[in-house]
SEVEX-495879 format. One record per residue (C-alpha): z negated, x, y negated; residue in three letters; residue number from 1. Coordinates in Angstrom, 1 decimal, always signed. Example, Ala and Ser with C-alpha at 12.3 -4.5 7.8 and 13.67 -1.06 7.14 Angstrom:
! residues 2
+--------+--------+--------+------+-----+
:      z :      x :      y : rest :  nr :
+--------+--------+--------+------+-----+
:   -7.8 :  +12.3 :   +4.5 :  ALA :   1 :
:   -7.1 :  +13.7 :   +1.1 :  SER :   2 :
+--------+--------+--------+------+-----+
END
This chain:
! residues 326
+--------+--------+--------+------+-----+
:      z :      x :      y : rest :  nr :
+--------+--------+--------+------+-----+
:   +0.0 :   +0.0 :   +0.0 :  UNK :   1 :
:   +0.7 :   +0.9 :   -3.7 :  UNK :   2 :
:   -2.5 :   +2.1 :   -5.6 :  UNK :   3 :
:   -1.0 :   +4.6 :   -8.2 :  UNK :   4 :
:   -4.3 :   +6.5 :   -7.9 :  UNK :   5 :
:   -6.2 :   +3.5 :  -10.0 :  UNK :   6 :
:   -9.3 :   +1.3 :   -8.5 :  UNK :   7 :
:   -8.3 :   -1.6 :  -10.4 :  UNK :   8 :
:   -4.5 :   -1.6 :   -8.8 :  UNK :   9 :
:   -5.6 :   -0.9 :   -5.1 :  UNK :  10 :
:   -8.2 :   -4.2 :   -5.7 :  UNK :  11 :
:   -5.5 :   -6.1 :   -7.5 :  UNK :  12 :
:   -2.6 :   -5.4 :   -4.7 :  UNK :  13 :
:   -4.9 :   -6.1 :   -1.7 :  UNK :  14 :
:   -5.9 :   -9.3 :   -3.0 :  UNK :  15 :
:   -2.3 :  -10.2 :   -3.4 :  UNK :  16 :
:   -1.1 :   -8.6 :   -0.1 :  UNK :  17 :
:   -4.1 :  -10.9 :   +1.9 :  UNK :  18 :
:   -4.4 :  -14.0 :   -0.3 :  UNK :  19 :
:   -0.6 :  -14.4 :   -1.2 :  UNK :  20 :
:   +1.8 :  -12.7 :   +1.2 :  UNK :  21 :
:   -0.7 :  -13.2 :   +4.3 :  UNK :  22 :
:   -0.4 :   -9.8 :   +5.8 :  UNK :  23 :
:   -1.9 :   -9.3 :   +9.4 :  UNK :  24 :
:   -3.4 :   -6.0 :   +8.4 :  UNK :  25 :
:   -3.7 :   -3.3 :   +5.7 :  UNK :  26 :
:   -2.9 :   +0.1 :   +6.2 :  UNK :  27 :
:   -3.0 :   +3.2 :   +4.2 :  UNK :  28 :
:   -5.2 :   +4.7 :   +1.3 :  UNK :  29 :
:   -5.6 :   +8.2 :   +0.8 :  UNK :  30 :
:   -8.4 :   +9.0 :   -0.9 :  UNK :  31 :
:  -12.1 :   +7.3 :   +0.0 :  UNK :  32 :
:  -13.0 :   +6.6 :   -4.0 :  UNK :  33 :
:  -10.1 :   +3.9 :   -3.3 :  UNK :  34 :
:  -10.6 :   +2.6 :   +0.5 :  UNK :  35 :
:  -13.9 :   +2.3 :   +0.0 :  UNK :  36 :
:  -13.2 :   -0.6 :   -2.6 :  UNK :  37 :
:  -10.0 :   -2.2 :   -1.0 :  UNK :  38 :
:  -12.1 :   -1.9 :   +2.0 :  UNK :  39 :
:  -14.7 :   -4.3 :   +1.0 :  UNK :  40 :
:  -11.8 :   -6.5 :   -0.1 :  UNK :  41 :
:  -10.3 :   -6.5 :   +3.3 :  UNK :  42 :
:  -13.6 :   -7.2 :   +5.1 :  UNK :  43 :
:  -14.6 :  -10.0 :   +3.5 :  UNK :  44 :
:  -11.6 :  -11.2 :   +3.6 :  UNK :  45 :
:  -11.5 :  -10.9 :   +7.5 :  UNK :  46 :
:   -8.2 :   -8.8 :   +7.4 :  UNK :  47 :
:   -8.2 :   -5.4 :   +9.8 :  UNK :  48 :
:   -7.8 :   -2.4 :   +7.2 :  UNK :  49 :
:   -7.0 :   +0.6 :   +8.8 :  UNK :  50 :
:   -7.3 :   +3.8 :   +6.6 :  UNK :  51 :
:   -5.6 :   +6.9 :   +6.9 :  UNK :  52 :
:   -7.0 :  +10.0 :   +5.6 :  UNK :  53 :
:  -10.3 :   +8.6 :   +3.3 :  UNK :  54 :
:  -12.8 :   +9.9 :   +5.5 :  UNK :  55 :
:  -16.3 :   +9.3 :   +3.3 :  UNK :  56 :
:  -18.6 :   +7.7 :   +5.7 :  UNK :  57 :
:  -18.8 :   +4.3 :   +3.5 :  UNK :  58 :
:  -15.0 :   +3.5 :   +3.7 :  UNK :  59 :
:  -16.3 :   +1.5 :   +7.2 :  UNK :  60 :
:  -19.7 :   +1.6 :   +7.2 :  UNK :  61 :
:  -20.9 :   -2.3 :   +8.0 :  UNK :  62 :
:  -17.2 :   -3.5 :   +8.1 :  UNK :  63 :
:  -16.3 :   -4.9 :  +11.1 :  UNK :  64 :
:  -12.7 :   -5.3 :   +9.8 :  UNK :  65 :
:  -12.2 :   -1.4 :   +8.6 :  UNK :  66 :
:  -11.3 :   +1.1 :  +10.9 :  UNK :  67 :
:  -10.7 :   +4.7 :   +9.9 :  UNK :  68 :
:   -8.2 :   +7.0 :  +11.8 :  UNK :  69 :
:   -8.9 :  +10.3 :  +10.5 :  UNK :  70 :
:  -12.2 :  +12.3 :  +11.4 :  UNK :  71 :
:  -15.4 :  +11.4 :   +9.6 :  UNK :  72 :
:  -17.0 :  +13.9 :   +7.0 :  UNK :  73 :
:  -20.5 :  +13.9 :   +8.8 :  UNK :  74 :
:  -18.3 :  +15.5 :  +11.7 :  UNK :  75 :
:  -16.3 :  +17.8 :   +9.5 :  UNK :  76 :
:  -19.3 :  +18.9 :   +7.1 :  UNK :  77 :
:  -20.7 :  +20.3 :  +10.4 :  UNK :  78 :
:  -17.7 :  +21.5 :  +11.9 :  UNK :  79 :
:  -17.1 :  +23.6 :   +8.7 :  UNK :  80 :
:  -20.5 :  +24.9 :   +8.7 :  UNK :  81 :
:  -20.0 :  +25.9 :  +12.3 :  UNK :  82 :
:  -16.3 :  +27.8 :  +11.8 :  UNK :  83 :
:  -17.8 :  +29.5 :   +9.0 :  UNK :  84 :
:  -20.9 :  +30.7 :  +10.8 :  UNK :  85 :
:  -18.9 :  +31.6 :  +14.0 :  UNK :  86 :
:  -15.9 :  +33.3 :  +12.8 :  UNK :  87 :
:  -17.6 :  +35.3 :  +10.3 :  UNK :  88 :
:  -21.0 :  +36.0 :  +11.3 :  UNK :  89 :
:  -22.1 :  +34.6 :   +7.8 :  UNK :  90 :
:  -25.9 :  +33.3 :   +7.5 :  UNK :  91 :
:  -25.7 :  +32.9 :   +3.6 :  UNK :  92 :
:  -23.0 :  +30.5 :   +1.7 :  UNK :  93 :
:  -22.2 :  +29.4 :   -1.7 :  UNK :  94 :
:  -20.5 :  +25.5 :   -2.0 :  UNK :  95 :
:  -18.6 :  +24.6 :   -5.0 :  UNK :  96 :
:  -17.8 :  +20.4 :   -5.1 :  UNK :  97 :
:  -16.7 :  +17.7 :   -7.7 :  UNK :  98 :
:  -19.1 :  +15.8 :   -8.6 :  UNK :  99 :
:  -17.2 :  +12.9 :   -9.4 :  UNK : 100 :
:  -15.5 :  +12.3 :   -6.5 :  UNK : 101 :
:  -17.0 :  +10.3 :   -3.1 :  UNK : 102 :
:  -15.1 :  +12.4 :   -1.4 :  UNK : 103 :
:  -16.1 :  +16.0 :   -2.4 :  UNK : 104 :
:  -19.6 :  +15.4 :   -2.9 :  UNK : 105 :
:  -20.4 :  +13.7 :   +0.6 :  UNK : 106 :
:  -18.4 :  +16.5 :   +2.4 :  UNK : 107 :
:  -20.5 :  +19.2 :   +0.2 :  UNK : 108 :
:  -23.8 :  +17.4 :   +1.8 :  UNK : 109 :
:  -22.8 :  +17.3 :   +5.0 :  UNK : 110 :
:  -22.0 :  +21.3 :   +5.1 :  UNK : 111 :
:  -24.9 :  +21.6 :   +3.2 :  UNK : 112 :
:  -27.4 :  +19.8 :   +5.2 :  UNK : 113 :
:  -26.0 :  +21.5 :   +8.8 :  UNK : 114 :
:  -26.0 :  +24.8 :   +7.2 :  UNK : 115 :
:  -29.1 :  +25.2 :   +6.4 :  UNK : 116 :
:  -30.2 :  +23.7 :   +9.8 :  UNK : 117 :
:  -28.4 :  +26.1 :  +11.1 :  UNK : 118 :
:  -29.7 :  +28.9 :   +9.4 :  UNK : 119 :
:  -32.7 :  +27.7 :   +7.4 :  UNK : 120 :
:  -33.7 :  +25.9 :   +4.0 :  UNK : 121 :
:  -32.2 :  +28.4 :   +1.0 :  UNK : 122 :
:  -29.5 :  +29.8 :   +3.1 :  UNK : 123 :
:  -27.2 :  +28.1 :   +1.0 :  UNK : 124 :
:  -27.5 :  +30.8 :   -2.0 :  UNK : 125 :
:  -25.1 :  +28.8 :   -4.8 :  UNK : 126 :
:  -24.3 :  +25.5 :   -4.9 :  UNK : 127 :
:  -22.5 :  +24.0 :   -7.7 :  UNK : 128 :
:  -20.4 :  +21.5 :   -9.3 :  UNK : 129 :
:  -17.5 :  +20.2 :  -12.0 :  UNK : 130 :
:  -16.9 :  +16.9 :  -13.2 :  UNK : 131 :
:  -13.3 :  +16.3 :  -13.5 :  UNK : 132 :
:  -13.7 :  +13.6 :  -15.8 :  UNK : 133 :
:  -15.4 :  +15.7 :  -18.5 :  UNK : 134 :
:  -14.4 :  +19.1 :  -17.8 :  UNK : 135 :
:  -11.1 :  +20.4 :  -18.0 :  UNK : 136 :
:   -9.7 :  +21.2 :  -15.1 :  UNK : 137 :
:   -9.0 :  +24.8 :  -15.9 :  UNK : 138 :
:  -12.2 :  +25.4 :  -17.2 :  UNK : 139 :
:  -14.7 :  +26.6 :  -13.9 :  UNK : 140 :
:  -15.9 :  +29.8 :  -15.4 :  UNK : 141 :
:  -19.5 :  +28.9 :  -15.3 :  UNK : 142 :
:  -19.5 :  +28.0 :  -11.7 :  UNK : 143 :
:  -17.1 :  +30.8 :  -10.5 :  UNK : 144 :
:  -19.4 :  +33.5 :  -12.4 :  UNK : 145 :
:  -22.3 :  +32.1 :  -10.0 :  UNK : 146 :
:  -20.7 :  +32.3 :   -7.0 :  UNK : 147 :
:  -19.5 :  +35.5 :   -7.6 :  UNK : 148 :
:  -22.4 :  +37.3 :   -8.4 :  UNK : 149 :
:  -24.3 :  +35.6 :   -5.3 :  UNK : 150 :
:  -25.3 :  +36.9 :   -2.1 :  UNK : 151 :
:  -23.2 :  +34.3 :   +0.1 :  UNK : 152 :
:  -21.0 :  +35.5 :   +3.0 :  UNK : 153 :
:  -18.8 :  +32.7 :   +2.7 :  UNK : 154 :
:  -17.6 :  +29.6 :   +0.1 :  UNK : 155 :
:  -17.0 :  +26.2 :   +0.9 :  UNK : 156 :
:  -14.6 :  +24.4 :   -1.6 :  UNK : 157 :
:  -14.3 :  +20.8 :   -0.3 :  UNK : 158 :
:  -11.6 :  +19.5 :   -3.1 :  UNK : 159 :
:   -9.0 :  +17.2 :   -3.0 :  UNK : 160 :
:   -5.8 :  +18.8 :   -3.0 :  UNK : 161 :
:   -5.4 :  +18.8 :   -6.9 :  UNK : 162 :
:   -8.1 :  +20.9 :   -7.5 :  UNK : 163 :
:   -8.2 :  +23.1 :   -5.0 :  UNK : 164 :
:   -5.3 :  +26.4 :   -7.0 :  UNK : 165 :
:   -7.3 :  +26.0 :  -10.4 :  UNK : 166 :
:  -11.0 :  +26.2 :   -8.8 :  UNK : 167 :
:  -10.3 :  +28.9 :   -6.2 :  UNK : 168 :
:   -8.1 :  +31.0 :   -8.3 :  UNK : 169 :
:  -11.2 :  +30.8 :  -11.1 :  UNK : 170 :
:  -13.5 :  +32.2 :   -8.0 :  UNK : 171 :
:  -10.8 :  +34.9 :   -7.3 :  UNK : 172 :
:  -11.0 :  +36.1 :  -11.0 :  UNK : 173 :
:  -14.4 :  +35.8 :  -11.2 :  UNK : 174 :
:  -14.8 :  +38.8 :   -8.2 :  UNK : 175 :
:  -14.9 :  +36.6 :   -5.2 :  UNK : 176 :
:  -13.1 :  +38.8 :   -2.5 :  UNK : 177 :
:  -14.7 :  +37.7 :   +0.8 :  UNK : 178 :
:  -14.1 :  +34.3 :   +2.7 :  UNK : 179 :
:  -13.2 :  +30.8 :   +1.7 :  UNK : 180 :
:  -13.1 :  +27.7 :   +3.6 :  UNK : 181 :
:  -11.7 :  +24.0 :   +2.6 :  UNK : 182 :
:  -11.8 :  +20.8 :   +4.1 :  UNK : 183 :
:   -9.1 :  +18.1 :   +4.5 :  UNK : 184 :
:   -8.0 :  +18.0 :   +1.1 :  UNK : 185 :
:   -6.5 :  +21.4 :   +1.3 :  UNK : 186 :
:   -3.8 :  +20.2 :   +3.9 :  UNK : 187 :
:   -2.4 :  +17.5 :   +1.3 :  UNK : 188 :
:   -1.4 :  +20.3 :   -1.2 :  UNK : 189 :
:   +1.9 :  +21.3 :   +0.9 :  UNK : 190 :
:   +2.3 :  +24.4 :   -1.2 :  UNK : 191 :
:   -0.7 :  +27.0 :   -2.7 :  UNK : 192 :
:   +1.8 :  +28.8 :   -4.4 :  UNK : 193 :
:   -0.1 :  +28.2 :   -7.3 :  UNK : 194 :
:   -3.3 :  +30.1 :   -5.8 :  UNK : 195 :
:   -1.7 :  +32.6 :   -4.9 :  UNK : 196 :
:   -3.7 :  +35.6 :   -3.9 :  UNK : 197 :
:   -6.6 :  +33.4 :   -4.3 :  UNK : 198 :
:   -6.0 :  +31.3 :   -1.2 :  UNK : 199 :
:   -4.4 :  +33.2 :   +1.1 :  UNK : 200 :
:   -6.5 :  +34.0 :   +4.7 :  UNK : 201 :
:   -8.5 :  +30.4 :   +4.0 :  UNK : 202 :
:   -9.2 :  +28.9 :   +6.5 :  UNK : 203 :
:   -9.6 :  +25.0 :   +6.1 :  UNK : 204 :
:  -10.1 :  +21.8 :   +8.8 :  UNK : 205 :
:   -7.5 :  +19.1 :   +8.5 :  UNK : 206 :
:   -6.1 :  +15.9 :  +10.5 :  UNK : 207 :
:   -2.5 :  +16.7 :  +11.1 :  UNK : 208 :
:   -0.6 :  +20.2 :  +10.3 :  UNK : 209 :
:   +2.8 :  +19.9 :  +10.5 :  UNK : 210 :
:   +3.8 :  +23.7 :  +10.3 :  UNK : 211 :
:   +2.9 :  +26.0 :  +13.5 :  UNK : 212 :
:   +2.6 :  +22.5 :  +15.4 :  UNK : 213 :
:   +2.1 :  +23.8 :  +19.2 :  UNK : 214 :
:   +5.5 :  +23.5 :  +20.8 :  UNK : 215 :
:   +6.4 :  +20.4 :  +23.6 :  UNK : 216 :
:   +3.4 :  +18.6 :  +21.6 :  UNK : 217 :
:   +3.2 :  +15.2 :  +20.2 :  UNK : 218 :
:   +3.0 :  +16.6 :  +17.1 :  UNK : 219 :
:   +5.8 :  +19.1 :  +17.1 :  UNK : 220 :
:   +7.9 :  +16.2 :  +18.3 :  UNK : 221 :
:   +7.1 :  +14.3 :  +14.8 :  UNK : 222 :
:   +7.5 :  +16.9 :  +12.6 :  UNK : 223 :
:  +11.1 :  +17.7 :  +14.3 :  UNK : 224 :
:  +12.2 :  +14.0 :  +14.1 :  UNK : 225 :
:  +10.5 :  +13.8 :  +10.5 :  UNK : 226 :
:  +12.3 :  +16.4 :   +9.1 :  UNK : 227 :
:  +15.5 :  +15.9 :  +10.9 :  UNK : 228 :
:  +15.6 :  +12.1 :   +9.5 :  UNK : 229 :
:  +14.4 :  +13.1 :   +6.1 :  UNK : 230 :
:  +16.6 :  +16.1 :   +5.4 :  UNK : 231 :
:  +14.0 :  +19.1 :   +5.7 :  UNK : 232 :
:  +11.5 :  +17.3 :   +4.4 :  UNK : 233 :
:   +7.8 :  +18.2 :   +5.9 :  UNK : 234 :
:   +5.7 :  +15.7 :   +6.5 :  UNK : 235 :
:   +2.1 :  +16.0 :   +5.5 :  UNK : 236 :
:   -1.1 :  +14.6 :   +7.0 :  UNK : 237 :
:   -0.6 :  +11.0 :   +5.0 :  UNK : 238 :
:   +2.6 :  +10.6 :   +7.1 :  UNK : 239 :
:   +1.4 :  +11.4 :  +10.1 :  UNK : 240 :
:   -2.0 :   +9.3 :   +9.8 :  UNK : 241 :
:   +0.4 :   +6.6 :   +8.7 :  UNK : 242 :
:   +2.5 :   +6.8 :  +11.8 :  UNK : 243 :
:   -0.2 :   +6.7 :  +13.9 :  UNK : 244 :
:   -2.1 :   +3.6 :  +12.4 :  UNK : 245 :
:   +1.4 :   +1.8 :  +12.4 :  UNK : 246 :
:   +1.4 :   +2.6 :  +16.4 :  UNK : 247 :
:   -2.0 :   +2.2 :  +16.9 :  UNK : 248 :
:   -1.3 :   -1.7 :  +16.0 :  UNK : 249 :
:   +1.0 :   -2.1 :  +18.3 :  UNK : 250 :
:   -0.5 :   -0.1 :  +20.9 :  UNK : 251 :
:   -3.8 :   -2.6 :  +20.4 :  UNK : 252 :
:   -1.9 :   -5.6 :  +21.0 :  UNK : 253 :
:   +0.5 :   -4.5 :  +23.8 :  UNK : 254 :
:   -3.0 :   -4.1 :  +24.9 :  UNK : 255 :
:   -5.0 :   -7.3 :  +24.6 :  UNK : 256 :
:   -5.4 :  -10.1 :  +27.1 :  UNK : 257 :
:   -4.6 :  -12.6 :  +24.5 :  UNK : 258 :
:   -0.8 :  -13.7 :  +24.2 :  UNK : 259 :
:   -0.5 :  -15.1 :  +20.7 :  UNK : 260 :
:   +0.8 :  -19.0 :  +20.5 :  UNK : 261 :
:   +2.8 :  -20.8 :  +17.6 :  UNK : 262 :
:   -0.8 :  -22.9 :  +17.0 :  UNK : 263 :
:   -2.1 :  -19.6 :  +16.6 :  UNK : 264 :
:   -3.4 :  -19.3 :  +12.3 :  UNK : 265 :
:   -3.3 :  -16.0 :  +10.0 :  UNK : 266 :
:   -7.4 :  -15.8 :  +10.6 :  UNK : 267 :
:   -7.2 :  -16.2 :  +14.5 :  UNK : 268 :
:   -3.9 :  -13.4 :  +14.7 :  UNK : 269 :
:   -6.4 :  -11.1 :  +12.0 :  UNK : 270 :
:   -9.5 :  -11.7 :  +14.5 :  UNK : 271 :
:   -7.4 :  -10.9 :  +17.6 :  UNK : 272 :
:   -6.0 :   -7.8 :  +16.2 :  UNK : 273 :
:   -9.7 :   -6.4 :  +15.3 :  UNK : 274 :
:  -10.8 :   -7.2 :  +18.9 :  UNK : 275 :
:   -8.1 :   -5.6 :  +20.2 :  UNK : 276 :
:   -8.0 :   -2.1 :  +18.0 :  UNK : 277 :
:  -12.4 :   -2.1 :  +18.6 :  UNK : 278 :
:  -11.2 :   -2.2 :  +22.1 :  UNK : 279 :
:   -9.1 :   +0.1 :  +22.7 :  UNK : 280 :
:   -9.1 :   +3.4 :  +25.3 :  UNK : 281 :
:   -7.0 :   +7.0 :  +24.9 :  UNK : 282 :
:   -4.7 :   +5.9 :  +22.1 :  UNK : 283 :
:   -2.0 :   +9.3 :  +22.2 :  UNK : 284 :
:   -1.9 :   +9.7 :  +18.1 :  UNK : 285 :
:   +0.6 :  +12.8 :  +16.9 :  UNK : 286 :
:   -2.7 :  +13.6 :  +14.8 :  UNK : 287 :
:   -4.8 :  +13.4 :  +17.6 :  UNK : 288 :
:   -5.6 :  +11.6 :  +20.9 :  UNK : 289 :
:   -8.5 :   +8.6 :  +19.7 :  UNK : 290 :
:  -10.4 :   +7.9 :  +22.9 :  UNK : 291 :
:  -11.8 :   +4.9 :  +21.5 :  UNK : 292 :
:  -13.3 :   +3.8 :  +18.6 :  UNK : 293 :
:  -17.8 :   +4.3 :  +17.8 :  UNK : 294 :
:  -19.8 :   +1.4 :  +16.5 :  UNK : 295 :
:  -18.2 :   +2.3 :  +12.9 :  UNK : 296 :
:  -15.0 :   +2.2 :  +13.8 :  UNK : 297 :
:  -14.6 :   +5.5 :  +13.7 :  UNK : 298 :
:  -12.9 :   +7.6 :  +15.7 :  UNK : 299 :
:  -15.1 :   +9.1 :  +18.8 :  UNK : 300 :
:  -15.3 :  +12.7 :  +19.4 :  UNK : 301 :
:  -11.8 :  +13.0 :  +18.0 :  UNK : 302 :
:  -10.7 :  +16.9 :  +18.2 :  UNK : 303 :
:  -10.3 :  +18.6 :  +14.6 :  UNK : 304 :
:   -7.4 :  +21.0 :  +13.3 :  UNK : 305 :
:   -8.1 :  +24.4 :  +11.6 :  UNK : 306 :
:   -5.1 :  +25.7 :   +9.4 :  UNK : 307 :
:   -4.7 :  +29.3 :   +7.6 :  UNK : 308 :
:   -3.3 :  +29.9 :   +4.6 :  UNK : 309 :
:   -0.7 :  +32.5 :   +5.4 :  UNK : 310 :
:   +1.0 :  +35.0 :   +2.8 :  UNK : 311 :
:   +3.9 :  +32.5 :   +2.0 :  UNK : 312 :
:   +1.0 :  +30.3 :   +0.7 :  UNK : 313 :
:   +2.0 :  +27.3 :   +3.1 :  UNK : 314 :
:   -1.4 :  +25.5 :   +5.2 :  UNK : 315 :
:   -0.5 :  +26.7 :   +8.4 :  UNK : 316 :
:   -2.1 :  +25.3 :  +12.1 :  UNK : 317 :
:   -4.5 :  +27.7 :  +13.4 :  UNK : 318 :
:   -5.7 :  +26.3 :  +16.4 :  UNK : 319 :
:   -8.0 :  +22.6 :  +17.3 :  UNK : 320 :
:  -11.3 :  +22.2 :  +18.4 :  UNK : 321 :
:  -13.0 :  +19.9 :  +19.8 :  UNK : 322 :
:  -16.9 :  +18.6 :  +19.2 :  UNK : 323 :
:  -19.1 :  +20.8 :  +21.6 :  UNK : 324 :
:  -16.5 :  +23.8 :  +21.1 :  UNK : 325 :
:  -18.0 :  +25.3 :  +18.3 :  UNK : 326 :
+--------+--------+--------+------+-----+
END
């Protein structure tokens, strides 16, 4: 659905697409400071809302209706706090969020929090934040100066994709030199030209990483077909999240035991659908198998990817792991 970044228009056009054109279900909605709203909207409206890649724990918390396809940040806050302990042998890290957004600040939290129960209260040495809406985005001196000049072994910048060049490259200039990790956000950017130096060797967790797919995967085979139907064009995470809701419809109901009938209404068809998606076992997604869904409608125990950013500057698929392989 259409939300030109705003609140206001993701409300407005839900509204429209359940009250007037009588859609069976929503799908889509990037960012969680949006799905959270339209979510609510859905719910009470008894419409099945599936999002793609807002992964704040509110987008489905109490809402039957909302299911989420993309990991959940209390799995990826812990996940990232695990790489970054594992591969580097750090005990000490700085976090640098945005205040302002759902998104960043709940994923800073949840690294946060299983850091330091990992390694103890205070082992998080910096931890600081912008607001977008009253900073310019350029401007991260303060913040960069910190984390430079702390004792952390590694930083953890979970932005969205538009901030993630200006506030790394600040870092870099600051006298940052050792590692940086990102969440999700970083695999919507496509490019980090931008960043250049800055970013490159990052390592960040993601949904879907269309370049370095494994070969003869399910992935690999979307990204050839993608780009071979739109001219070259790569797809990012948001496409293949997409894909994957739209087939994990019809997966549900090529599933279910009810057989729809002609005396059938909009609200019965809605309530048949969410049955059938809350029921369903070892969906084959081309962003990752979903087993079934948890009491949130979240995805269970769904394996995470870990991209690199390599010297051409492009998000590139490192390897996946799984909960309990870290």
């Amino acid at each position: 659905m259409n939300s030109e970044d705003k609140v206001t228009v993701a409300v407005d056009n839900a509204h429209k697409m359940i009250d007037e054109m009588g859609v069976l279900a929503i799908v889509g909605l990037e960012y969680s400071t949006l799905a959270i709203p339209v979510g609510e909207v859905a719910n009470q409206a008894g419409t099945p809302m599936i999002a793609t890649t807002a992964s704040a724990v509110n987008v489905t918390r109490d809402r039957p209706f909302v299911f989420r396809i993309s990991f959940v940040d209390t799995e990826q806050g812990p996940a990232l706090a695990k790489l970054g302990a594992s591969e580097f042998n750090a005990t000490t890290a700085a976090i640098i969020y945005q205040e302002d957004s759902q998104y960043s600040s709940g994923l800073a939290k949840n690294i946060k929090d299983y850091w330091e129960y990992m390694n103890g209260v205070g082992s998080v040495v910096s931890y600081v934040s912008f607001n977008q809406t009253n900073v310019d985005s350029s401007d991260y001196s303060t913040q960069a100066a910190e984390i430079a000049n702390s004792t952390a072994d590694v930083l953890f910048v979970p932005v969205n994709d538009l901030a993630v060049s200006d506030v790394v490259t600040a870092i870099y200039n600051a006298g940052w030199r050792k590692q940086v990790l990102g969440g999700d956000g970083w695999s919507n950017a496509g490019s980090l030209e931008n960043c250049s130096q800055a970013c490159v060797g990052a390592l960040f967790t993601a949904n879907f990483i269309a370049e370095g797919s494994p070969p003869k995967s399910l992935a690999k085979d979307f990204v050839d077909k993608f780009t071979k139907k739109y001219n070259g064009l790569i797809p990012q995470p948001q496409a293949a999240l997409a894909y994957d809701a739209m087939n994990l419809i019809q997966f549900s109901l090529s599933s279910s035991s009810h057989q729809w009938t002609c005396e059938d209404t909009l609200e019965m068809r809605r309530q048949t659908l969410r049955d059938a998606m809350d029921s369903i076992k070892n969906f084959p997604g081309v962003a990752g198998e979903i087993m079934t869904f948890d009491e949130n409608q979240d995805p269970f125990a769904k394996c995470i990817a870990v991209g690199q950013v390599t010297s051409t500057y492009v998000p590139t698929f490192y390897y996946n792991f799984c909960p309990g392989s870290l």
